[in-house]
Structures are given as C-alpha cells and as structure tokens.
C-alpha positions as CSV (number, residue, x, y, z in Angstrom):
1,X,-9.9,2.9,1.8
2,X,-10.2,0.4,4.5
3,X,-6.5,-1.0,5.3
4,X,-7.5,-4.8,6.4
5,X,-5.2,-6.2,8.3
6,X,-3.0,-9.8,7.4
7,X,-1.6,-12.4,9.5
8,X,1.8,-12.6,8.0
9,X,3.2,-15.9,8.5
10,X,7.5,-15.9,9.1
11,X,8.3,-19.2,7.0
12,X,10.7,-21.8,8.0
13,X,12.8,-19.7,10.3
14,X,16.4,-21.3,8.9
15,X,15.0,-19.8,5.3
16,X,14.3,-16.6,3.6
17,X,10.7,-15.6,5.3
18,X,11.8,-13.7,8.2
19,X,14.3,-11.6,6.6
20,X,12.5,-11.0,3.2
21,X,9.3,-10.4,5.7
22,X,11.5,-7.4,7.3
23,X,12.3,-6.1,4.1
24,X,8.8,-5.9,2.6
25,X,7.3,-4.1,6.0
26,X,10.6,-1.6,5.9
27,X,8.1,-0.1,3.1
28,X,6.7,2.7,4.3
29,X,3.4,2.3,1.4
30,X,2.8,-1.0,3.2
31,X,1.3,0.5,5.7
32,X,-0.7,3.1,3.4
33,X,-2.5,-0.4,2.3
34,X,-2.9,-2.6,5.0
35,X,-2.2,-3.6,8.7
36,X,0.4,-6.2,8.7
37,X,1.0,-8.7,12.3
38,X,3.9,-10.8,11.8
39,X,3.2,-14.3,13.3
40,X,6.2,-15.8,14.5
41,X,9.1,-16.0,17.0
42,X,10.4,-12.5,17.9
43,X,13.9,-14.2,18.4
44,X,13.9,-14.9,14.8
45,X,12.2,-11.8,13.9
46,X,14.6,-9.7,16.2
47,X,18.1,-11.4,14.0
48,X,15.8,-10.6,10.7
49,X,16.2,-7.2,11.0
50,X,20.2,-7.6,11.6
51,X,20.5,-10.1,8.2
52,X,18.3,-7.5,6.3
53,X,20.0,-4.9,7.8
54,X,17.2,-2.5,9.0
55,X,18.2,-1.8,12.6
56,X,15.9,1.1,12.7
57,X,13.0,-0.9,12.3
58,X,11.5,-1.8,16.1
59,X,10.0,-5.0,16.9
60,X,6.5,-4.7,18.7
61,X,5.4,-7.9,20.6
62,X,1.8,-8.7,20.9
63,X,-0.8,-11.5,22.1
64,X,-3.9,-10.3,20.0
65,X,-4.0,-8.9,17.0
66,X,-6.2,-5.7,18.6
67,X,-2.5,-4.9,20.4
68,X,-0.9,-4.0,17.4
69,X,0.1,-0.6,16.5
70,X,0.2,-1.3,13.0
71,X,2.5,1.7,12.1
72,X,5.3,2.3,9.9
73,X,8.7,1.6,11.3
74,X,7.4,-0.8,14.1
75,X,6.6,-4.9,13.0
76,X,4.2,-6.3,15.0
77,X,4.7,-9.8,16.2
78,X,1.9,-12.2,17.0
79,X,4.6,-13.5,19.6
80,X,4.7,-17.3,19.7
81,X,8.2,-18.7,21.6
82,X,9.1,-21.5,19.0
83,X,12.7,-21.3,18.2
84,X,15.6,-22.0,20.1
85,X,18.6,-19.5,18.4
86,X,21.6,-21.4,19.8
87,X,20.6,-24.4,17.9
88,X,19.0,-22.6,14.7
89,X,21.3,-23.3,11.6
90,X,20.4,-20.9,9.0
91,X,19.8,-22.5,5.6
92,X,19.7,-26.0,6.9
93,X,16.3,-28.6,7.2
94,X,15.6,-28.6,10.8
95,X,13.1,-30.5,12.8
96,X,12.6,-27.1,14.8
97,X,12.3,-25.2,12.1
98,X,9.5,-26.9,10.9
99,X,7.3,-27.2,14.0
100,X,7.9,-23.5,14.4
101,X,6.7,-23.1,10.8
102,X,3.8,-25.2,10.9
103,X,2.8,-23.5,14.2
104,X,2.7,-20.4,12.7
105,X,0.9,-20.9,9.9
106,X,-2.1,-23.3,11.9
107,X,-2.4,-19.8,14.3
108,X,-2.7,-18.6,11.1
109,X,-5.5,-20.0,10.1
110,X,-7.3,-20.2,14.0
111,X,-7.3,-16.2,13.5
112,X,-8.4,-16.1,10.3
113,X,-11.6,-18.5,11.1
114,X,-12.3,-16.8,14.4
115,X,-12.6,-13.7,11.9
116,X,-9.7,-11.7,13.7
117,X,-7.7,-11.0,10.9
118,X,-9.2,-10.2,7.6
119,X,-7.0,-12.7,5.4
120,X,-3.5,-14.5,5.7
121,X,-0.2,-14.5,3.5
122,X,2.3,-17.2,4.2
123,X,5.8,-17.4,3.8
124,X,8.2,-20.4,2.0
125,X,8.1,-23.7,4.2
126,X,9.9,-26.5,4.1
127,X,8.0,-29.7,3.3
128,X,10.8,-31.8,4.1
129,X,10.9,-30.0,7.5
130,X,7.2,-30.1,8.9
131,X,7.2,-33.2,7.7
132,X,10.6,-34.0,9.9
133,X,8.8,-32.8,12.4
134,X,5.9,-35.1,12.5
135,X,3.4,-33.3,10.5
136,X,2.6,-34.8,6.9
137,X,1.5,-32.8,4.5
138,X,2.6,-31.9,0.8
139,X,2.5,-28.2,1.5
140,X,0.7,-24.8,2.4
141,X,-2.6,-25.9,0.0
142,X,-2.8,-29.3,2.2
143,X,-2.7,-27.7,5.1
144,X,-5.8,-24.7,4.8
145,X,-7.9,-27.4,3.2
146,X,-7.8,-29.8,6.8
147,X,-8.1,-27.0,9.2
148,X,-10.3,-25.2,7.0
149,X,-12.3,-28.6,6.2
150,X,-12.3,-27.7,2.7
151,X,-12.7,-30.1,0.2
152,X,-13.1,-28.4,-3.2
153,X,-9.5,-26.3,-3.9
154,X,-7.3,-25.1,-5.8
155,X,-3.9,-23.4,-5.9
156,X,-3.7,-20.2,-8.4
157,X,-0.8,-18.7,-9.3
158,X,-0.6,-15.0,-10.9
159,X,2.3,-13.1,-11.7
160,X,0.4,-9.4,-13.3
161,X,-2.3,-10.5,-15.6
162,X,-1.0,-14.2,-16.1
163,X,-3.2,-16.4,-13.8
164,X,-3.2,-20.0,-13.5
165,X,-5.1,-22.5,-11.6
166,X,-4.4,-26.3,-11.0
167,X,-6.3,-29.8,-11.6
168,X,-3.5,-31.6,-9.6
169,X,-0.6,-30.1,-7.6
170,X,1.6,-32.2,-5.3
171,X,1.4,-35.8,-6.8
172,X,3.1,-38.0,-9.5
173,X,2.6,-36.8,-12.9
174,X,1.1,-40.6,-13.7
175,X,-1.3,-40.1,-10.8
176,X,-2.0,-36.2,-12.0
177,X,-2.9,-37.6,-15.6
178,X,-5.2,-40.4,-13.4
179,X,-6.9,-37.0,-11.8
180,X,-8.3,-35.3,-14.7
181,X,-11.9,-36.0,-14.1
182,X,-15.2,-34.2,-15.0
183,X,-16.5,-33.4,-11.7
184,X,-12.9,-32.2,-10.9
185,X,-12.1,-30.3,-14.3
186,X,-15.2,-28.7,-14.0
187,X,-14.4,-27.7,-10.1
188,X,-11.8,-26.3,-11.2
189,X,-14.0,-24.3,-13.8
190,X,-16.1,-22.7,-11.2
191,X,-13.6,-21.6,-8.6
192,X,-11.4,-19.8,-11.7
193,X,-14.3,-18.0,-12.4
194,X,-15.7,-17.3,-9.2
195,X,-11.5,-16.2,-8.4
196,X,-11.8,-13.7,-11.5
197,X,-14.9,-11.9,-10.4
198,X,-13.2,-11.4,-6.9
199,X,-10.6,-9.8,-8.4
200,X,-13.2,-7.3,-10.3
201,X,-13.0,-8.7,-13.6
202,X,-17.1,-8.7,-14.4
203,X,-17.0,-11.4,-17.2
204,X,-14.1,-13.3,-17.3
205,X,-12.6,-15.5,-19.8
206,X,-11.2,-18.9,-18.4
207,X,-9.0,-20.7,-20.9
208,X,-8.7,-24.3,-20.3
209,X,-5.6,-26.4,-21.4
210,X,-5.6,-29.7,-23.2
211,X,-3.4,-32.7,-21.0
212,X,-2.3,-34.0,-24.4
213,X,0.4,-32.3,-26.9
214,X,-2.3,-30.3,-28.9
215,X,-4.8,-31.4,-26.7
216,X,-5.1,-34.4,-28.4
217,X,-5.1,-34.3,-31.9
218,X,-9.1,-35.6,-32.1
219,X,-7.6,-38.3,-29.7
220,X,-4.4,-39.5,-31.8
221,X,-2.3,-38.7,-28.8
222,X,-4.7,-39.3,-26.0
223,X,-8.4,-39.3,-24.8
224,X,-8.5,-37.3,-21.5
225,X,-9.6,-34.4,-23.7
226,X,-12.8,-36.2,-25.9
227,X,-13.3,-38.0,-22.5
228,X,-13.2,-35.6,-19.5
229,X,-12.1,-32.0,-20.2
230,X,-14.4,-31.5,-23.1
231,X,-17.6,-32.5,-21.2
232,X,-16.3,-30.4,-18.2
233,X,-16.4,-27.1,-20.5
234,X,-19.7,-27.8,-21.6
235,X,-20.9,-27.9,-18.6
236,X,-18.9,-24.7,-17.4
237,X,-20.4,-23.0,-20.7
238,X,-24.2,-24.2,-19.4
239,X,-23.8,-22.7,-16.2
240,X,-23.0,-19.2,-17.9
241,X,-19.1,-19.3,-17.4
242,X,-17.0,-18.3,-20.3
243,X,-15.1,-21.1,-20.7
244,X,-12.7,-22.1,-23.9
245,X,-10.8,-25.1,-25.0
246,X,-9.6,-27.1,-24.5
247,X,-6.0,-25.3,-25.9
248,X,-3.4,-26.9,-26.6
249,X,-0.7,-26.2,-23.9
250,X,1.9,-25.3,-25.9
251,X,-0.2,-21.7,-27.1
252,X,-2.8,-21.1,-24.2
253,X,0.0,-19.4,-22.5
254,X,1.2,-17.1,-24.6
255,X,-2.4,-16.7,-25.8
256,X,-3.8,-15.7,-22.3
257,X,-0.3,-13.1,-22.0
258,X,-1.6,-11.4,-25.1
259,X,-5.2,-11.1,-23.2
260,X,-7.1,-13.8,-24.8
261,X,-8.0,-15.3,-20.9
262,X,-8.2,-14.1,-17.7
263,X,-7.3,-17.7,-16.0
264,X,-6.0,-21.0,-17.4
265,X,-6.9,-23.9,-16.2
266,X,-3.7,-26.3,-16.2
267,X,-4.3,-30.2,-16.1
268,X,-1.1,-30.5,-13.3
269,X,1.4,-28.9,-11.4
270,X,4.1,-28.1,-13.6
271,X,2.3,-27.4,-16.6
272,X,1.4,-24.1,-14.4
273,X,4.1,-23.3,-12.6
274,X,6.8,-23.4,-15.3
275,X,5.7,-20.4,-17.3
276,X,4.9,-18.3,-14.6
277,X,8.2,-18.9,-13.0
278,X,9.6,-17.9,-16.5
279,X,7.9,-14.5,-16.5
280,X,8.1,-14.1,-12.8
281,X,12.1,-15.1,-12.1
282,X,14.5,-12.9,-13.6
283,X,18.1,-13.9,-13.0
284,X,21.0,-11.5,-14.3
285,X,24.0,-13.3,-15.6
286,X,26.4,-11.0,-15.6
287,X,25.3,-9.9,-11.8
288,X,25.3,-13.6,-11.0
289,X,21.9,-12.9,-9.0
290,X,17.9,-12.9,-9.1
291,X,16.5,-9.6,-10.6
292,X,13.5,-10.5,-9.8
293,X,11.5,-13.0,-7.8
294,X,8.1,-12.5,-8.7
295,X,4.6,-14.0,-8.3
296,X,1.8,-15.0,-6.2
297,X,0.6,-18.5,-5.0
298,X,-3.6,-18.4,-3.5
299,X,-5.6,-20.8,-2.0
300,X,-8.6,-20.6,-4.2
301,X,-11.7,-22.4,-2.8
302,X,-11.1,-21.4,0.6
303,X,-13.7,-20.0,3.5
304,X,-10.1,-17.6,4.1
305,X,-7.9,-15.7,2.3
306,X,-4.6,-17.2,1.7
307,X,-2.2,-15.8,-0.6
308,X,1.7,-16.4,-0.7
309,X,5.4,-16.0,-2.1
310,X,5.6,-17.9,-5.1
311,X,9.4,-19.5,-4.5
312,X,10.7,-21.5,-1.5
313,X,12.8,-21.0,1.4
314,X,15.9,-20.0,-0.2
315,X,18.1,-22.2,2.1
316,X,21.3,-21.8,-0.4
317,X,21.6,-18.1,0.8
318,X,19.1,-18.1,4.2
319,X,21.0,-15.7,6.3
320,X,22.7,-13.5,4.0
321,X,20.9,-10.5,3.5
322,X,20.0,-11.3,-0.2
323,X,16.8,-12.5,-0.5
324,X,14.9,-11.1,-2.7
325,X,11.1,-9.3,-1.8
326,X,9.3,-8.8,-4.2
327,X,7.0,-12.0,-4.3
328,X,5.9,-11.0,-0.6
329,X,5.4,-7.7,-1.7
330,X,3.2,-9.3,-4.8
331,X,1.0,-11.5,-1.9
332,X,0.4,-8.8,0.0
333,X,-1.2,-6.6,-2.5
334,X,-3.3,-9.8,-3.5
335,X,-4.4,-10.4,-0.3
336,X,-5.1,-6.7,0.3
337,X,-7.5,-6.7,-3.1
338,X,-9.3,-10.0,-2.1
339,X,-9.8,-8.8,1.7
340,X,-10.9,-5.4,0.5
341,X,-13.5,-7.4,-2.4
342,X,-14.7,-9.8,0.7
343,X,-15.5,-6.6,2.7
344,X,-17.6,-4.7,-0.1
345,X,-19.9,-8.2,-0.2
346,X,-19.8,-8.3,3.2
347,X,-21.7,-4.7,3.8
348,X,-25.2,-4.2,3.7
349,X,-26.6,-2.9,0.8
C-alpha cells in the first residue's frame, strides 16, 4: 500500500499542536500508513517532546521534503526558524505565535500545490493570534481557499460514519440565515457527494437539513426551505445525486447515525458542529478530564487535501503534557484515505 506522505502543520506553538503532534508520530503504526514531515520550528518541536514526555523520540531537521527519513522513532521537521523560546508563553495569544502558525500552514499549502507532498493536516490555530499578527482571516477554511484560489468550499466534519458539511461557517447566525441560497445549497450538494465517493462510498446518500424548526412546517415558521433549499435538492436529484430533505434538524442527525445518510448538509456552523462535538468529546467526571477528543475537520472543494483536529489550541492546559491525540490521529487516517483515493485516479488505466 502506497504510504503518501503529509505536511503536518505544528499549530499555534503556545497551544496543543506541537505536543499532541509528538504524541501521535510516537505511534509506531503511523509510519506503517504514511510518511509524516512536521512543518514547524524545531525549537518548538525539540520542548514538544519534553512536555509529552517522549525523550526517545529524535528530531530530524530537513529543507525538502525528499530529506526526510520518514522512519519510526525520528520526526521530521520541515525546519522553518519562527519562534523565539525565551519570549514564548505557553497557553497565552501571542502575536509570534501566530505569524509562526500562519507561516506554517501557507508552506503548507506552497508544497502541497507544487505537488511535493501528497496532502496536508493542520493543527489548532489561533484566530485571535494570526489575526494579532496582521493576517485576517476567520480560520484554516479562509485561508486554503485564497492561496488555493478556490471559490466553491466547504468545511466537512466526520467523526466515524457521522459526516457533516456546511452552507455557512464563520459568520453571524443572521448573516448565515441571509446565505442560504440555491446556487449555494446546491454547491454544497455537489461537493458532499463528490466528498462521499472519494471516500469509496459508490452511491451515497446526502441528507439535507431544514434552516427552520421542522424545516418549516409548509412555511409556518419560515420560507428558506419552500424558497431555496427545496429547489436546490431538486436540482441535486436531476443531476443523479441522491439527495433527501429537506429534514428537519432536530432528527437528520440521529437519522444519518442510524445509517439513513452518508453526509448532511447543515444550513450553518453550529448546526454541524454541535452534534459532532457531542459524539466526538467525551469528558469523564469523575476523572475531571477529556476521554476523548475526537473528530475530523476537511477542506472539501479544494485542488489539495486538507484535513484537521477537530478542537482548538487548548491554551487552558498548552504545556502540560495532557492534551489529548486522538483527533490528529483521526486527520491523519483521513488524509491518508483521500491521498491514497487521489492516487488510484491519478494512475493510468
């Protein structure tokens, strides 16, 4: 099985990417399913491995991805000086911080476009701190579409064989309901299909959600769904694509859980996220700690691959030793699938 290999990006270094980034590559079956480069500052990366407590673990500095070794027990580090430790405060929004994330994740995408990595997974940023540092944008999903120049996205999140896709993400919930549109609902349509088939479901099933509490009523609570959605699905459903609703959001969840859909498309950004953070986190009371932090945020619509944590930088504990992995672990295995799909189209016949 071809192992592709993934730019890794290291997060806001006063957060949890670089130590939950040095717990996930301290997995030996890693390496059994791809070749992971770690693009960041080896400063940070060096005082990862101290916080997350794998001193074993050997830090391999590199200025091209073809100079990795790409072997268990050794990260490799697309080495870009960007930090300066004596003034790093761990947990804490730094202008520093974010250039150095931003950085990372633009180099990123410049070796994903130039084709020398086969796909990218990102780790938590903080939007208050690229944007402290002079670089404006509402996130990850903002960012791929400029240097990408992609204009027709969408951010899907999956945690197993719940998968969501989005309408709207980072704006006002008045200006999300102002965004459901035909031409965009349909969008939407064709990129969750187009997601499921690169995933190797053959004929997939995309749910779509009402905006409305029970999508409406026959518009006694709302029009968006006479108006805009329904006319988007009919025009999905003359193109070929399997798509159904709209569902009232209050059941299309636990619907698509029990295996009626494949994808859901969600009018706007909450009305995704919250139940697959409530599948994905698990927090232990008596423990007093996260369980689990699972899930998996992808760029959909993309000329790359982009997948990521699901959570954010963790700043209440950054530097502790307790972050939590498993959402990194979760992107890597979805970039891994998509990279592997994208190389089967890619061969001759």
């Amino acid at each position: 099985m071809y192992r592709p290999l993934l730019g890794i990006t290291m997060g806001d270094p006063a957060g949890c990417g670089p130590e939950i980034a040095v717990k996930a590559l301290a997995d030996s079956r890693v390496y059994e399913r791809c070749r992971p480069l770690l693009i960041g500052d080896v400063k940070v990366m060096s005082d990862a491995l101290r916080i997350a407590r794998h001193p074993e673990v050997k830090i391999n500095a590199v200025s091209s991805p073809r100079d990795g070794k790409y072997e268990f027990g050794t990260i490799d580090v697309y080495a870009l000086d960007l930090v300066d430790m004596d003034s790093l405060v761990y947990g804490k929004v730094q202008s520093q911080a974010g250039e150095a994330a931003f950085q990372c994740v633009k180099k990123a995408i410049e070796l994903a476009m130039s084709r020398d990595i086969d796909a990218t997974v990102t780790n938590p940023i903080s939007k208050e701190a690229i944007n402290l540092a002079g670089h404006h944008y509402s996130g990850h999903t903002e960012i791929y579409a400029e240097f990408t120049r992609t204009r027709k996205y969408t951010m899907m999140l999956a945690h197993d064989d719940l998968r969501v896709v989005h309408v709207s993400t980072h704006v006002s919930l008045r200006e999300a309901c102002e965004r459901v549109k035909r031409e965009r609902v349909l969008d939407v349509i064709r990129i969750a299909d187009k997601a499921c088939k690169d995933l190797g479901i053959e004929k997939p099933r995309v749910g779509v959600a009402g905006l409305n509490p029970h999508a409406g009523e026959n518009g006694m609570f709302g029009c968006e769904e006479i108006e805009e959605i329904i006319p988007a699905i009919e025009s999905a459903r003359a193109e070929g694509i399997d798509a159904i609703g709209p569902v009232p959001p209050d059941t299309v969840f636990s619907k698509a859980l029990g295996g009626w859909y494949d994808m859901v498309v969600c009018m706007y950004h909450d009305q995704g996220h919250i139940p697959l953070k409530v599948v994905g986190f698990v927090y232990d009371r008596g423990k007093k700690m996260w369980n689990a932090v699972a899930g998996v945020n992808v760029t959909l619509g993309l000329p790359i691959i982009r997948a990521s944590v699901d959570h954010g930088t963790a700043f209440g504990h950054a530097g502790t030793g307790v972050a939590n992995e498993l959402s990194l672990v979760n992107a890597i295995d979805y970039a891994v699938r998509l990279a592997q799909a994208k190389r089967r189209w890619e061969e001759p016949s």
